[in-house]
C-alpha positions, 0 to 999 in steps of 0.5 A: 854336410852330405851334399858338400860331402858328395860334391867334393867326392865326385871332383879331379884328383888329379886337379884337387887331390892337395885339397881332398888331403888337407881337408881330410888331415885337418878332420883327423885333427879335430878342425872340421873345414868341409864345406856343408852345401854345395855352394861352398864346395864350388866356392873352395873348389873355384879358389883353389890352384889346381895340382899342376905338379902333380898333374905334370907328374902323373903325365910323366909317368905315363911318358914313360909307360909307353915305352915300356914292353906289353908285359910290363905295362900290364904289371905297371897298370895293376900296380897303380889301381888303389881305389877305395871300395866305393870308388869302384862304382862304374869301373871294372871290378876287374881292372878297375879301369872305366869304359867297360865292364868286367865281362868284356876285360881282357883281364877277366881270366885271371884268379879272381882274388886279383880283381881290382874290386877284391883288393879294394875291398881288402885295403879298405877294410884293413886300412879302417881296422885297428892294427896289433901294437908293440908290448913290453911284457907278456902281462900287457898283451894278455891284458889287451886280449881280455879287454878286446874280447869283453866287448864285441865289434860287429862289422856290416855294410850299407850299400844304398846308393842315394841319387845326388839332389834327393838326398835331403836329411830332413825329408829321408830322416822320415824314411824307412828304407828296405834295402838288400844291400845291407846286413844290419837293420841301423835307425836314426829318427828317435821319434821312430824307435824306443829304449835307446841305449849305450851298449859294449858292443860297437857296430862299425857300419862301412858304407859308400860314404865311409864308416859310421861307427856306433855303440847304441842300441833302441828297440822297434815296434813290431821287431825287437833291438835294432842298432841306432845310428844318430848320426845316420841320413835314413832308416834302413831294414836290412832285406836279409834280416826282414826275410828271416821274420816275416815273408817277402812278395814281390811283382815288378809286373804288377807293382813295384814294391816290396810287401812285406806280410806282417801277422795282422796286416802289410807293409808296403815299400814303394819304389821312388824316383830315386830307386830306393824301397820306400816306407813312410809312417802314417805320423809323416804321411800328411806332413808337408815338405815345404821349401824355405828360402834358406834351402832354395837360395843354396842352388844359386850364387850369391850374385844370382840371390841379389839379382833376384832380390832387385827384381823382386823390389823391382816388381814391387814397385811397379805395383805386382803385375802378372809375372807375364806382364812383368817379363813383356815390360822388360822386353819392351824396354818400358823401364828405363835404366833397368839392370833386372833380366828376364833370367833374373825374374825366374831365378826369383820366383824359384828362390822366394815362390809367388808373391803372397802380396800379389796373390792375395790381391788378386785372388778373388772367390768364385760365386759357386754354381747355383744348384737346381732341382732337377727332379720330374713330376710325374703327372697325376693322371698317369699315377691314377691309370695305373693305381691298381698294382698287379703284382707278381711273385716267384722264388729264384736261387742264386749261388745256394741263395734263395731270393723272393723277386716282384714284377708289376704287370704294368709299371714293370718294377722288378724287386729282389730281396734275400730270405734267410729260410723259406718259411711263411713267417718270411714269405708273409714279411716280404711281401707286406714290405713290397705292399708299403713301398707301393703305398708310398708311391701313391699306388695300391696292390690289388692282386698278387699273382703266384704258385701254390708254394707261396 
């Protein structure tokens, strides 16, 4: 329902307004219409009469701002900005109007409790809030007051902001985000929390989707209660509340993600395409996030699914050739009386992927490279010239360490081997494991020249 939910957000009030309303009202009644992908969306959207008498209205109304004084229409404009908190995204949070920022507005000066984004901010959050209601004694109100006090209502806000196509339930449920834009830590995947459990307490959760209310709480590994939110699209960390707990580092230069220092080890929240901080548990790590067909045709009409299904019988029955061959048999206009396009073959491929028939057909294995013995015989006579070893031997000291290091006179092969303490017991062992590595070479150690410490 999200992608629906985001599609129908972003359309014409002007044009659909009716429509947002009705849909709206008949949610506050218990019979949830909204479409749940976008296609159904588009398809509501498409059906629908656009608002012409609203439309007519609005341009009347403007007809008339025109002719009134500067003054006035600044007074008339400051009146008519009624837009939620979330739709002040990419407006001016002083004017509330779009094109231009709040440090170039010609309002900028004015009281700041007069900006657009804090009146929005304000209707928003009074519009969701329960109002005071009319008693016919004192006992009643008294009654009231008790009962709102025995049960606490906690207030927060999400502001993660979700890039419209990556915002898939199933993937993010996996997720846990560290985001700086909200003030509660809220989960939604049972699989990642323990002791879920009804509370008195309510958390009344406003985001830029709209308020998600919940009275559960759960406990997380490794942090303690949390509020659990089944209804939820993702996991959120509160930033302000994982810096109150543990330390927070961050490099852009370097990295960019938020590691966050735990007592035995760090956590790493990645940044995604998408811009959000991004922690996945190592039980999703390995799992693989296919497409099936019922996601992928979702992206298409359904005329471009059945298209697609005739060009995917069409390619059966021509025997499954290269999907090349395939599109240069259509340009050639080998098949008479062919409805299949080019455009309807790629639709296909994205909607069903390869062909599995085709693919195990023609994928063959592959006789592996031969592996050769690639090692050189050194030659008898060159072993029996140098069979005497002339070996030398000294002390060296690196970094307070002291190393025994050999070099033969002839071969030239130099060895290095770390001595605990500079006794003869060491000395003596060193030396013979340097006199058998020789021997194994098919070479004898006639004489160890070194100083009078050895």
């Amino acid at each position: 329902m999200f992608p629906g939910y985001l599609y129908l957000e972003n359309v014409d009030r002007s044009k659909y307004g009716s429509l947002l309303t009705g849909l709206n009202t008949q949610q506050s009644l218990g019979n949830d219409q909204y479409p749940k992908t976008v296609t159904e969306a588009n398809n509501v959207l498409s059906n629908h009469k656009l608002d012409i008498v609203m439309r007519t209205k609005n341009n009347n109304d403007e007809s008339k701002l025109k002719n009134k004084p500067k003054k006035e229409k600044e007074e008339s404009h400051e009146q008519e900005i009624t837009l939620s908190f979330a739709q002040m995204e990419g407006k001016c949070y002083c004017c509330g109007k779009p094109g231009h920022k709040s440090p170039t507005c010609r309002f900028k000066n004015k009281p700041r409790e007069e900006w657009a984004i804090h009146k929005a901010q304000k209707n928003f959050v009074q519009s969701q809030e329960p109002g005071p209601t009319a008693t016919p004694n004192s006992t009643s109100t008294t009654e009231q007051t008790s009962s709102t006090d025995s049960a606490r209502v906690s207030n927060g806000w999400a502001g993660t902001h979700i890039k419209y196509g990556f915002a898939q339930a199933d993937v993010m449920q996996k997720w846990i985000l560290l985001d700086n834009q909200s003030s509660v830590t809220v989960f939604s995947n049972k699989d990642l929390v323990k002791n879920i459990r009804a509370t008195t307490d309510t958390l009344n959760l406003y985001t830029n989707g709209g308020i998600l209310s919940t009275n559960l709480k759960c406990d997380i590994p490794q942090w303690g209660e949390a509020w659990f939110a089944p209804d939820g699209i993702t996991n959120i960390f509160s930033y302000a509340e994982m810096a109150k707990r543990y330390r927070i580092t961050s490099d852009s230069a370097a990295d960019k993600a938020f590691i966050v220092h735990l007592p035995n080890k760090e956590v790493r929240f990645e940044e995604f395409d998408n811009g959000l901080y991004v922690f996945i548990p190592e039980q999703y790590k390995n799992a693989q996030f296919l497409s099936s067909v019922e996601e992928n045709k979702k992206f298409y009409t359904p005329n471009q699914f059945e298209r697609a299904k005739k060009a995917r019988d069409l390619y059966h029955a021509i025997g499954t050739p290269s999907i090349n061959d395939f599109k240069a048999m259509l340009r050639m206009n080998m098949i008479s009386n062919n409805p299949v396009t080019t455009e309807d073959i790629n639709v296909a491929e994205r909607i069903f992927g390869p062909d599995i028939g085709a693919l195990k057909g023609k994928t063959t294995r592959r006789k592996p490279v031969q592996v050769i013995d690639d090692l050189i015989e050194i030659p008898k006579e060159l072993i029996t010239s140098q069979y005497a070893i002339k070996l030398c031997v000294d002390m060296m000291k690196v970094n307070g360490l002291h190393f025994i290091t050999t070099i033969s006179k002839n071969l030239r092969y130099r060895t290095a081997q770390y001595i605990p303490s500079k006794s003869p017991n060491e000395y003596s062992k060193i030396i013979k494991e340097v006199i058998l590595m020789y021997q194994k070479g098919g070479f004898q150690v006639t004489h160890i020249f070194c100083d009078n410490e050895f």
